[in-house]
GULUM-271655 format. One line per field, with one value per residue: residue in one letter; x, y, z of N, C-alpha, C, CB in turn. Coordinates in Angstrom, 1 decimal, decimal comma. Atoms other than C-alpha are relative to their C-alpha. Last residue first. Glycine has a CB too. Layout:
% GULUM-271655
type c(a	...)
n_x c(X	...)
n_y c(Y	...)
n_z c(Z	...)
ca_x c(X	...)
ca_y c(Y	...)
ca_z c(Z	...)
c_x c(X	...)
c_y c(Y	...)
c_z c(Z	...)
cb_x c(X	...)
cb_y c(Y	...)
cb_z c(Z	...)
This chain:
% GULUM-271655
type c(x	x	x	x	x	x	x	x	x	x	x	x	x	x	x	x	x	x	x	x	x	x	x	x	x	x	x	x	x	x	x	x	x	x	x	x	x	x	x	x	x	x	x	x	x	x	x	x	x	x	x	x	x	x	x	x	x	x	x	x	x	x	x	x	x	x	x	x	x	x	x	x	x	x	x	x	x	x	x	x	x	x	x	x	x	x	x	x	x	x	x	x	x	x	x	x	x	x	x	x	x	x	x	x	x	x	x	x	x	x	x	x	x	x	x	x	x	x	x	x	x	x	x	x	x	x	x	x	x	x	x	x	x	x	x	x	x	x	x	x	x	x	x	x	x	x	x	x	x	x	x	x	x	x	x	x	x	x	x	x	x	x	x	x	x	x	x	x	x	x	x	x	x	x	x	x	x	x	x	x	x	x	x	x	x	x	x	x	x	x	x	x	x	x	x	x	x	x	x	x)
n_x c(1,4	1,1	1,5	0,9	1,1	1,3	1,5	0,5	1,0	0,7	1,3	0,1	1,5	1,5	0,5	0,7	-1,2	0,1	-1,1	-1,6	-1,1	-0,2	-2,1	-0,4	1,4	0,3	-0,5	-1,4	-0,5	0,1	-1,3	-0,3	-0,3	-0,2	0,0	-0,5	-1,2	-0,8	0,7	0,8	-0,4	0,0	1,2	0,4	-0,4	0,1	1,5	-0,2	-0,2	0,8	1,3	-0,6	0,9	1,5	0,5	1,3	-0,3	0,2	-1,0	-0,1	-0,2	-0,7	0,0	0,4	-0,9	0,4	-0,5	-0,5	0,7	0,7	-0,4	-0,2	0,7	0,0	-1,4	0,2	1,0	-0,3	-0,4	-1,2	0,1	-0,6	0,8	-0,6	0,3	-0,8	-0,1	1,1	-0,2	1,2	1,6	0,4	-0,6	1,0	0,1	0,5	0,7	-0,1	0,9	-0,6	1,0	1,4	-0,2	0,2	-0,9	-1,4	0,5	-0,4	-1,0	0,2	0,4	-0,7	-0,5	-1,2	-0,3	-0,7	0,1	0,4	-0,7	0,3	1,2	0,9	1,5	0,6	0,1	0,5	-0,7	-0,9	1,1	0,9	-0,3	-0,9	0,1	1,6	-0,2	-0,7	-0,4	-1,3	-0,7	-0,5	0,1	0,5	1,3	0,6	0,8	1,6	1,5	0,1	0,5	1,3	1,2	0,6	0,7	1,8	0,8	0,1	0,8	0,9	0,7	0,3	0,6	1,4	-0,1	0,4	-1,4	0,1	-1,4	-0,7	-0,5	-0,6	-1,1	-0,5	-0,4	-0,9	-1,2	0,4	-0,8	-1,0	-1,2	-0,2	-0,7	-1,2	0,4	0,3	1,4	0,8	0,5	0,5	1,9	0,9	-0,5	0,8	1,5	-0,3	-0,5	1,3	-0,1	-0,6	1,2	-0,4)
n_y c(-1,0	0,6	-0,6	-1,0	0,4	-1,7	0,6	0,9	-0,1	-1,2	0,4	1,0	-0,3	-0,6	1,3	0,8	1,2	1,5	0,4	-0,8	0,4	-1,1	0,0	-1,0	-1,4	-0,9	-1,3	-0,1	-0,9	1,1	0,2	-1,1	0,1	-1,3	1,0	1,3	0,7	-0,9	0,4	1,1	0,5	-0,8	-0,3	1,5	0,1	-1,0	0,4	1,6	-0,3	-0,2	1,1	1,1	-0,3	-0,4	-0,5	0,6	0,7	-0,4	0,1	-1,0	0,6	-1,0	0,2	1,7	0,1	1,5	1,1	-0,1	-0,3	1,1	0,9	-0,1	0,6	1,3	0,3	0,0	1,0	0,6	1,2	-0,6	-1,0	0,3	0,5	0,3	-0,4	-0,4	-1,1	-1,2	-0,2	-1,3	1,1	0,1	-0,7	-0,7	-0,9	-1,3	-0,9	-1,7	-0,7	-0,4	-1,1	1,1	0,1	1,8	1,1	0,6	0,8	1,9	0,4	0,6	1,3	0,3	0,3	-1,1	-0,5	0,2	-1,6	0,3	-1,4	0,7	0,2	-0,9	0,1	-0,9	0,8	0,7	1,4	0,2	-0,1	1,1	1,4	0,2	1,4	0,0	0,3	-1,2	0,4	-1,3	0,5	-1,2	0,5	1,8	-0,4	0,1	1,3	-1,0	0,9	1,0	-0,3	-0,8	1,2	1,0	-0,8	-0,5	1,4	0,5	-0,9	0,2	1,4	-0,6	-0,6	0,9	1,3	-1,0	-1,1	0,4	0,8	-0,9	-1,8	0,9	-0,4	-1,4	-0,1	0,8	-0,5	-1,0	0,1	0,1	-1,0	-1,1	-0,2	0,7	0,4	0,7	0,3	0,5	1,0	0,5	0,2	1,2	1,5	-0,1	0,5	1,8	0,6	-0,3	-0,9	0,7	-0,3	-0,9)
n_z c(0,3	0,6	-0,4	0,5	0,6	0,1	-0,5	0,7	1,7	0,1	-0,9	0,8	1,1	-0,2	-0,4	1,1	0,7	-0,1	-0,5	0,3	1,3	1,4	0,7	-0,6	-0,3	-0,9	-0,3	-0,8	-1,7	-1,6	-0,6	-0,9	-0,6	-1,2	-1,3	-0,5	0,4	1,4	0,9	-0,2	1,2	1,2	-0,2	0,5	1,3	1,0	0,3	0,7	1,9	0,6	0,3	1,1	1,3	-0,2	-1,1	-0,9	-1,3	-1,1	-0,8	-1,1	-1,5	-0,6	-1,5	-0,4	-2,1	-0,3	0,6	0,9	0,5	-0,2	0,7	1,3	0,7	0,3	1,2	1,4	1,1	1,4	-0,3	-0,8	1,3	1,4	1,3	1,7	1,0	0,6	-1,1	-0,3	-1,6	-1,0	-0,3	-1,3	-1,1	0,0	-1,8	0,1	-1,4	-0,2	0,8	1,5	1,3	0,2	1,2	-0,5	-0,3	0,8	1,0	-0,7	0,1	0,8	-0,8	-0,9	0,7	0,0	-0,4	-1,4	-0,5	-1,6	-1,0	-1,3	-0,7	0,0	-0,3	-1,1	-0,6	1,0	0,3	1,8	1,0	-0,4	0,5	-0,7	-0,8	0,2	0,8	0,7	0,9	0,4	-0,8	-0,6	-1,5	-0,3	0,5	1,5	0,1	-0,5	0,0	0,9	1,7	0,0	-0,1	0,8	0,7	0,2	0,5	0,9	0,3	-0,4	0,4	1,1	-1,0	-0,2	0,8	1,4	0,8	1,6	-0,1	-0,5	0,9	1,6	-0,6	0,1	1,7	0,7	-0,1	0,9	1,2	0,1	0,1	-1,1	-0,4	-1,3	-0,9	0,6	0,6	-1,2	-0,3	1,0	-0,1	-1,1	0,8	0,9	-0,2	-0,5	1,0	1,1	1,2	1,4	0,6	1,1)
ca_x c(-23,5	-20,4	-17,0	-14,3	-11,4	-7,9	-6,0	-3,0	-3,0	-2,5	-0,2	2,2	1,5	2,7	6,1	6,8	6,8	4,0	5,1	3,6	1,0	-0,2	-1,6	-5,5	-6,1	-2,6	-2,2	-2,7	-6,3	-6,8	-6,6	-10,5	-11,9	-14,1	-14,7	-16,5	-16,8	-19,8	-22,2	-20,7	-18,6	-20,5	-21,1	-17,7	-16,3	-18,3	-17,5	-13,3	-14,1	-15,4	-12,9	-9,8	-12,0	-12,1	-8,5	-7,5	-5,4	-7,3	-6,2	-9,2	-8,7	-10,5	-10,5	-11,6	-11,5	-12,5	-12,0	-13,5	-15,9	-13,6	-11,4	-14,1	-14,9	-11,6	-11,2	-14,4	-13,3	-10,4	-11,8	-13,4	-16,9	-16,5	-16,8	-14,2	-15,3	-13,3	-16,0	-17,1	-14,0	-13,4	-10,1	-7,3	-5,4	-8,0	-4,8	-5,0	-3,4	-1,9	-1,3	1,7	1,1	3,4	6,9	6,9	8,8	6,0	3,5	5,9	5,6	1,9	1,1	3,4	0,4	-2,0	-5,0	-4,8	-6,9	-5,4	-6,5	-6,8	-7,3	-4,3	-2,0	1,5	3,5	3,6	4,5	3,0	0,6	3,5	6,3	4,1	2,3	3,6	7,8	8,7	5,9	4,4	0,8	-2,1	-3,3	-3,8	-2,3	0,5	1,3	4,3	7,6	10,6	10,2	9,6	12,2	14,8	14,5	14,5	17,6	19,3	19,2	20,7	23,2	24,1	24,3	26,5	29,0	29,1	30,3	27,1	28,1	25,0	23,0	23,2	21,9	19,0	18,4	19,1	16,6	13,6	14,2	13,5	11,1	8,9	8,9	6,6	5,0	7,2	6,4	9,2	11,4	10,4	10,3	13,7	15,3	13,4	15,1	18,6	18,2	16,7	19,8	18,8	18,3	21,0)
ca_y c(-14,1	-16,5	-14,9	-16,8	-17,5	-16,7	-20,3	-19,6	-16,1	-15,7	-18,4	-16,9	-13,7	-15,5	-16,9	-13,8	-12,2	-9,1	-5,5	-3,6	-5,8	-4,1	-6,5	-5,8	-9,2	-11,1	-12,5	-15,9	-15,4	-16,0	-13,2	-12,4	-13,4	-12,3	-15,4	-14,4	-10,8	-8,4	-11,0	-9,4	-6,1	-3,9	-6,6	-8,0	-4,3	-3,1	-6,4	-6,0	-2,1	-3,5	-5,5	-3,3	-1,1	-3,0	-4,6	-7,6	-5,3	-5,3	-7,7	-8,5	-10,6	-10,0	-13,0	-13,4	-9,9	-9,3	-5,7	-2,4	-2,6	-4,1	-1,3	1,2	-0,3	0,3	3,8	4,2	2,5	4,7	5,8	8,9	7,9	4,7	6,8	8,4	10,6	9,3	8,1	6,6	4,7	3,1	2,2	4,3	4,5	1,8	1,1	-1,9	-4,5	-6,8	-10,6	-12,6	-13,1	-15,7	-13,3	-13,0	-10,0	-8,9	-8,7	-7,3	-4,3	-4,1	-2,7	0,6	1,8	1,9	-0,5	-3,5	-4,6	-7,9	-7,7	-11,2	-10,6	-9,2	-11,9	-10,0	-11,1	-8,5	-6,2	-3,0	-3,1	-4,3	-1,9	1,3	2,6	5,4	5,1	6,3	4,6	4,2	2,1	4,0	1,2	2,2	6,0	5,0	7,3	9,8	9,0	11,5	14,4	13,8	10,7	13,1	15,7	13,1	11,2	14,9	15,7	12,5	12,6	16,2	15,1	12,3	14,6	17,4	14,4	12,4	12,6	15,7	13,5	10,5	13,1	13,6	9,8	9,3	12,3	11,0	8,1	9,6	11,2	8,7	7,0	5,1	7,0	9,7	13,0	12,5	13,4	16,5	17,4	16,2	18,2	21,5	20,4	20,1	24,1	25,3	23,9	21,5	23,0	21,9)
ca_z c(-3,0	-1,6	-1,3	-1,9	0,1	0,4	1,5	-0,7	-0,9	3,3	3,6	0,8	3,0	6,0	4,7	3,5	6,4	7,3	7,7	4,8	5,0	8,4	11,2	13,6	13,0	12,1	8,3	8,6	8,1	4,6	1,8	0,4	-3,0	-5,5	-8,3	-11,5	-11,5	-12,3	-9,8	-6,8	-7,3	-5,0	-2,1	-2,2	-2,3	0,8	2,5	2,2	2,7	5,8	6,7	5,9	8,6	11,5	10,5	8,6	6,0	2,6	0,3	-1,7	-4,6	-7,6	-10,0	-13,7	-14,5	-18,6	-19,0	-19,4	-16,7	-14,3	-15,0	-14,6	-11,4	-10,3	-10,9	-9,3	-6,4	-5,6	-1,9	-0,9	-2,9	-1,0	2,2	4,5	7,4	10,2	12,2	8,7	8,0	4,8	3,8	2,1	-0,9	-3,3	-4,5	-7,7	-8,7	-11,2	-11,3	-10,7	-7,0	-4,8	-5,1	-1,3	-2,6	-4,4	-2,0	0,7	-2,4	-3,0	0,6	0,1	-2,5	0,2	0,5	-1,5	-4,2	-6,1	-9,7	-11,8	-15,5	-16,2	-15,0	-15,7	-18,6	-20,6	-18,0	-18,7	-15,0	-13,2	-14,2	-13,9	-16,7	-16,1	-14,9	-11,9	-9,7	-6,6	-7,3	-8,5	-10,5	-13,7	-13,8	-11,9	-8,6	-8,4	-8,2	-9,6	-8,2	-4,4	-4,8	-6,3	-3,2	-0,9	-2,7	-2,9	0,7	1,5	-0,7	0,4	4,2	2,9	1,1	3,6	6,3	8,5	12,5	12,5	11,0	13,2	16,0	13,9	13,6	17,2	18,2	16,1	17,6	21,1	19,8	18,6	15,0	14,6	11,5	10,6	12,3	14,9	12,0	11,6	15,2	15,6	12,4	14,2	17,3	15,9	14,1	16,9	19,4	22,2	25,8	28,2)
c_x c(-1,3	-0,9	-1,4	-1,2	-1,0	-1,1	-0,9	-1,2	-0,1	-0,7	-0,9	-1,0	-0,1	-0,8	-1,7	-0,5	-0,3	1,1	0,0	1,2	1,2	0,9	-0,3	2,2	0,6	-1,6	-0,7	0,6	1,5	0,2	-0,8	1,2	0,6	0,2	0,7	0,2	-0,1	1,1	0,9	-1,0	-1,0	0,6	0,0	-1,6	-0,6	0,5	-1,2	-1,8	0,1	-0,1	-1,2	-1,5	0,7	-0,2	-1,8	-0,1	-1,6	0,3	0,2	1,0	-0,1	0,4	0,6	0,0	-0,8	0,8	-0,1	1,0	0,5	-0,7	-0,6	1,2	0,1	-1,3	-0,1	0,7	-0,3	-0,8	0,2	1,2	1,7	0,3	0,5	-1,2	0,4	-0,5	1,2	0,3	-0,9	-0,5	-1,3	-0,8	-1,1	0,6	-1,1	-0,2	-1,0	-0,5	0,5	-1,2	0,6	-1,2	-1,4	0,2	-0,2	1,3	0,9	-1,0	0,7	1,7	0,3	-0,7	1,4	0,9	0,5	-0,6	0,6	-0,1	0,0	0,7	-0,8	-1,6	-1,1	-1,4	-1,0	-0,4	-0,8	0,5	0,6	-1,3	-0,8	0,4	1,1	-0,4	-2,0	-0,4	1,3	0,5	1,1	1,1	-0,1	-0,1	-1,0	-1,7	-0,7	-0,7	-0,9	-1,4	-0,1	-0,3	-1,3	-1,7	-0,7	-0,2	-1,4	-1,1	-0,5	-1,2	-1,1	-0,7	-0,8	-1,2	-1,2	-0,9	-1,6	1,2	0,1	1,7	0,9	0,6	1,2	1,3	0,2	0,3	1,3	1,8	0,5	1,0	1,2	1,1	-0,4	0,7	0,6	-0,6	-0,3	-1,5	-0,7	0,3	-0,2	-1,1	-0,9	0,3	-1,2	-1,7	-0,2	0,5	-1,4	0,0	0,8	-1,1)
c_y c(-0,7	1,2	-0,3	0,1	0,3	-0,9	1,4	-0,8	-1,2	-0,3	0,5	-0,9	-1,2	0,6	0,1	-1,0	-0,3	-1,1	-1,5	-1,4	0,3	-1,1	1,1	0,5	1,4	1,0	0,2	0,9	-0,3	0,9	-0,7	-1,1	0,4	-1,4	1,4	-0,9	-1,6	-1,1	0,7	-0,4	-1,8	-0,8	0,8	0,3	-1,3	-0,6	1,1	0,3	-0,9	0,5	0,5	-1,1	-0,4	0,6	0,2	1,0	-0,3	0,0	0,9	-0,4	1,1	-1,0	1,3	0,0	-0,8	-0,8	-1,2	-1,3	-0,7	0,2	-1,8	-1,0	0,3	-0,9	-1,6	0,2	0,2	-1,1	-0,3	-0,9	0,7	0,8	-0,9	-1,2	-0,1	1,0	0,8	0,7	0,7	-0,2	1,1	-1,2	0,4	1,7	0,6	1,1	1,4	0,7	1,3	0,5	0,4	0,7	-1,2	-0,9	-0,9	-0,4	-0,6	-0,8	-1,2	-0,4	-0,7	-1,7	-0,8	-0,7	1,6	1,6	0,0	1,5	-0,4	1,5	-0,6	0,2	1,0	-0,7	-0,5	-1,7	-1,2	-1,4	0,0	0,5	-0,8	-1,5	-0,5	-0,8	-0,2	0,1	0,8	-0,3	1,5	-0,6	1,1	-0,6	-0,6	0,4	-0,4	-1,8	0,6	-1,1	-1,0	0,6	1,0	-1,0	-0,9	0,9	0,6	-1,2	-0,4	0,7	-0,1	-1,0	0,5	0,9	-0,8	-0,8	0,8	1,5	-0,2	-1,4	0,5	1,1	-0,8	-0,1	1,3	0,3	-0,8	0,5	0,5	-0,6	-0,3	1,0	1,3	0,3	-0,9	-0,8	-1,0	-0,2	-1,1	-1,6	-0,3	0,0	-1,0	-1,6	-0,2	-0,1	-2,0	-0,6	0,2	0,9	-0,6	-0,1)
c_z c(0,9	-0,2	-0,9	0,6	-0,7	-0,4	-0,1	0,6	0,0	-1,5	-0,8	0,5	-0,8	-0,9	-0,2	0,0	-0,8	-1,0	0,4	1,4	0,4	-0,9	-1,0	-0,5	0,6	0,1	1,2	-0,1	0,1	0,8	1,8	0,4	1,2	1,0	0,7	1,3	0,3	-0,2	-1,5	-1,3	-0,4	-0,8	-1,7	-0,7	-0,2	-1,7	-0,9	-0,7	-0,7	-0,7	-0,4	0,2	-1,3	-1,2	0,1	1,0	0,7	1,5	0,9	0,8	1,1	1,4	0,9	1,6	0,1	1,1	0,4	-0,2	-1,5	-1,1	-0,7	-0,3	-1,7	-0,6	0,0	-1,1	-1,2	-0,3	-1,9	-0,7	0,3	-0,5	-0,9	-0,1	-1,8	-2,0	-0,7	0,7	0,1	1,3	0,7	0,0	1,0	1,0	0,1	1,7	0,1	1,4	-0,1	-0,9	-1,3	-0,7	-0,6	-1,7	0,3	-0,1	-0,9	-0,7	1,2	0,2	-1,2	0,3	0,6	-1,2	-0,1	0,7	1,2	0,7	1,5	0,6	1,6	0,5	-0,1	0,0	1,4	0,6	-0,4	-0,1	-1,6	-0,7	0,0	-0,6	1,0	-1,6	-0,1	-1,3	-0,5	-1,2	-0,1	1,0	1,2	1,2	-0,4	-0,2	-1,4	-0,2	0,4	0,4	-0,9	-1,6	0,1	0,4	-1,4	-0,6	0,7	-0,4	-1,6	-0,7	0,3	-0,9	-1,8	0,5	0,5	-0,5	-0,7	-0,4	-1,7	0,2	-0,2	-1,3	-1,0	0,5	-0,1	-1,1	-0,4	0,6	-0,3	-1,0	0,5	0,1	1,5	0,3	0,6	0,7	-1,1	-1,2	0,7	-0,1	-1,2	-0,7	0,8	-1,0	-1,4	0,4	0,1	-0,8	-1,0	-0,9	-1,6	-1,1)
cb_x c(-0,4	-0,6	0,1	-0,2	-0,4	0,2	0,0	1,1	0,8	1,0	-0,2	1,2	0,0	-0,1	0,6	0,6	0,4	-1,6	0,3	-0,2	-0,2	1,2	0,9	-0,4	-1,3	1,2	-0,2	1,0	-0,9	1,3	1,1	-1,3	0,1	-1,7	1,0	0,8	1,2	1,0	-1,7	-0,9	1,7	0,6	-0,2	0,0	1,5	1,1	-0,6	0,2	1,3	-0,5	-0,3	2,1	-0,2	-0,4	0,7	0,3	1,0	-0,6	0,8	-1,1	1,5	-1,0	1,0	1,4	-0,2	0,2	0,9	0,5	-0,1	-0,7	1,0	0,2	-1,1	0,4	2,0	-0,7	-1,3	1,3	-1,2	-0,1	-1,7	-0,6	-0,5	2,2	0,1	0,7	0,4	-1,1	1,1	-1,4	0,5	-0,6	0,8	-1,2	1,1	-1,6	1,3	-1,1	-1,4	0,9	-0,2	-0,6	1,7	-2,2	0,7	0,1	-1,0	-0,3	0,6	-0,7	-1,6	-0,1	0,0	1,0	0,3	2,1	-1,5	1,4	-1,2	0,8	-0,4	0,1	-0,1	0,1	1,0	1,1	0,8	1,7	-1,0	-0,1	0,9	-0,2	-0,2	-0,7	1,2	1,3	-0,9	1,4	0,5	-1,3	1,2	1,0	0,0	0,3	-1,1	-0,9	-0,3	1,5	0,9	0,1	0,3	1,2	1,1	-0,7	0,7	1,1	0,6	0,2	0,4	1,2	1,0	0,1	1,4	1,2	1,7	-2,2	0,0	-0,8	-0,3	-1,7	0,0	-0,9	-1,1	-0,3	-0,1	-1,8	-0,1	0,1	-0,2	0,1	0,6	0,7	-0,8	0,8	-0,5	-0,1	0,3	0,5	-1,2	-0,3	2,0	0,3	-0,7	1,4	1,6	-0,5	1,1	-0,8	-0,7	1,4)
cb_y c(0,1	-1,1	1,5	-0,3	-0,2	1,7	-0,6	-0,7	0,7	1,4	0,7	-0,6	1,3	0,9	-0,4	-0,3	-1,1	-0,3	0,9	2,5	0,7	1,9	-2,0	-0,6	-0,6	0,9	1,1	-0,8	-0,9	-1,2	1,8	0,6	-0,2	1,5	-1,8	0,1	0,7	1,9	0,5	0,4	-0,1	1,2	1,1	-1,3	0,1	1,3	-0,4	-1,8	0,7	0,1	-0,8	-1,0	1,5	1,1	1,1	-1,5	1,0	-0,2	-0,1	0,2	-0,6	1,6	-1,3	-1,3	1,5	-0,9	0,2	1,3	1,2	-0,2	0,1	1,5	0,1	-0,5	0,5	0,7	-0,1	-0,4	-1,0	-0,3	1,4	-0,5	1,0	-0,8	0,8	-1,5	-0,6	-0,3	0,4	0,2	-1,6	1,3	1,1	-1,0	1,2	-0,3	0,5	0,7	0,0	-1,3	1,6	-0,5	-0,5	-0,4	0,2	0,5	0,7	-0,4	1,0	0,6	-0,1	1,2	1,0	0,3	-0,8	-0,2	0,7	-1,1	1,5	-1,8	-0,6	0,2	-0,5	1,7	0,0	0,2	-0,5	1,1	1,6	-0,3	-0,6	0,3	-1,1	1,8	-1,2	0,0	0,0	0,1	-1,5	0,9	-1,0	-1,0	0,5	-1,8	0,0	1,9	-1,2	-0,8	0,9	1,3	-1,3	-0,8	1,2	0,4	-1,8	-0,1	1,5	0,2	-1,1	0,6	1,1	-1,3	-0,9	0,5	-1,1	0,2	-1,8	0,8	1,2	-1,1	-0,3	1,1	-0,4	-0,9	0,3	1,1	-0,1	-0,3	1,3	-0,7	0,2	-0,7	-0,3	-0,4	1,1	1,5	-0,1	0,9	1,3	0,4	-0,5	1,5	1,4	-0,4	0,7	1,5	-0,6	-1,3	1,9	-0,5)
cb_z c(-2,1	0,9	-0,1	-1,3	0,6	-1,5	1,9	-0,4	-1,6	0,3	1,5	-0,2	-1,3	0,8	1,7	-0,8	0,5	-0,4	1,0	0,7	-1,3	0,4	-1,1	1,6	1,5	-0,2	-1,1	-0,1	1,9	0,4	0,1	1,1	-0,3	0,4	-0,2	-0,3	0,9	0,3	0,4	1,3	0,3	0,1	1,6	1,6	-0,4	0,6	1,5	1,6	-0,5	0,3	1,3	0,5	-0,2	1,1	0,0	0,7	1,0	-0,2	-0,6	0,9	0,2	0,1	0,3	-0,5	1,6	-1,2	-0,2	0,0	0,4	1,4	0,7	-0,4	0,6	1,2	0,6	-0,2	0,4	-0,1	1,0	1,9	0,0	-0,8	-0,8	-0,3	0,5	0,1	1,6	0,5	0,8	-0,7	1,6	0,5	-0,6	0,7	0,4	-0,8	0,8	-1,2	0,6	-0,8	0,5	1,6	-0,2	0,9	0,7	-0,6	-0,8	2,0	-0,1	-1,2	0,7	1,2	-0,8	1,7	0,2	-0,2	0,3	0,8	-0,1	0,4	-0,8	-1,0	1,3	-0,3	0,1	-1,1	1,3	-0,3	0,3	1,7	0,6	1,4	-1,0	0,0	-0,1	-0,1	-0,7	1,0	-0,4	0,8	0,4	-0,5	-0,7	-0,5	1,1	-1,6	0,9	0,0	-0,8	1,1	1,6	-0,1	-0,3	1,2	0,7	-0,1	0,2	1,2	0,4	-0,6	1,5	1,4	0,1	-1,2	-1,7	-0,9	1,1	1,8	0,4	-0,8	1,6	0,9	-1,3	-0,2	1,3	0,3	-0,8	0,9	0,5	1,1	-1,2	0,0	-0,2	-0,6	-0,6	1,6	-0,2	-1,2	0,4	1,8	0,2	-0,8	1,0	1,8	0,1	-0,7	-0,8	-0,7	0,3	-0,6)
């Protein structure tokens, strides 16, 4: 039996999250279709809200609702210790491990030549102007441990080198080839408390 337009088109959109294959894709569609009026309108609603309401702070470029976001305003907040991550998605199993009480910053992507991304691609020069503009005791690189989280790591050690104090990089007990986003808490608390520094 061929699947309704209407049910397929729901599939193939959510087939285009990442991980999700199609036979997810068909679960959570078919999930759907058992959802009342009422939950189907909720739904619609919390992805319409969440495409109007967060965007990315204008300091870090984390998700936000609120600009400055909570963690660059909070008064409390280690200012002079940025940890660079990645994607904006990589600062929040940071902050449930709850072992960082600096700031941050999203370079949103890494660099990848075959891929045609560069520094100049890459939210560095938002970050060197913060560096610029203020007295950064300790960057940390947090860069997943992949091929190219490692050489945006040695790209930024390289370019920031002698501006900051003490440039560091997140241990190994994060996984080679792992995503933040889906590392334990246990493991990042690892991870920040054997980061090393980078010698010039």
């Amino acid at each position: 039996m061929q699947i309704p337009v209407a049910l397929e088109r729901l599939v193939a959109e959510f087939s285009r999250f990442p991980g999700v294959g199609r036979k997810t894709a068909q679960r959570l569609a078919f999930s759907i279709l058992r959802y009342t009026q009422e939950e189907t309108q909720n739904l619609a609603d919390a992805l319409t809200e969440v495409k109007e309401k967060i965007r990315y702070c204008s300091v870090c470029s984390g998700f936000t609702d609120i600009d400055p976001c909570a963690i660059c305003s909070h008064a409390v907040r280690d200012q002079e210790q940025i940890c660079v991550v990645e994607q904006p998605n990589n600062i929040f199993p940071i902050e449930k491990s709850g072992v960082f009480k600096g700031v941050y910053h999203v370079l949103m992507g890494a660099i990848s030549p075959l891929d045609g991304i560069g520094p100049e691609q890459l939210n560095i020069r938002k970050l060197r102007n913060r560096i610029e503009k203020s007295a950064i005791k300790e960057l940390i690189i947090a860069t997943n441990p992949t091929v190219k989280g490692e050489a945006t790591s040695l790209y930024l050690q390289q370019e920031f080198a002698g501006k900051i104090p003490t440039i560091t990089r997140l241990a190994c007990g994060i996984p080679a080839g792992g995503d933040l986003e889906y590392v334990d808490d246990v493991t990042l608390i690892e991870a920040f408390s054997g980061r090393h520094k980078f010698y010039n």
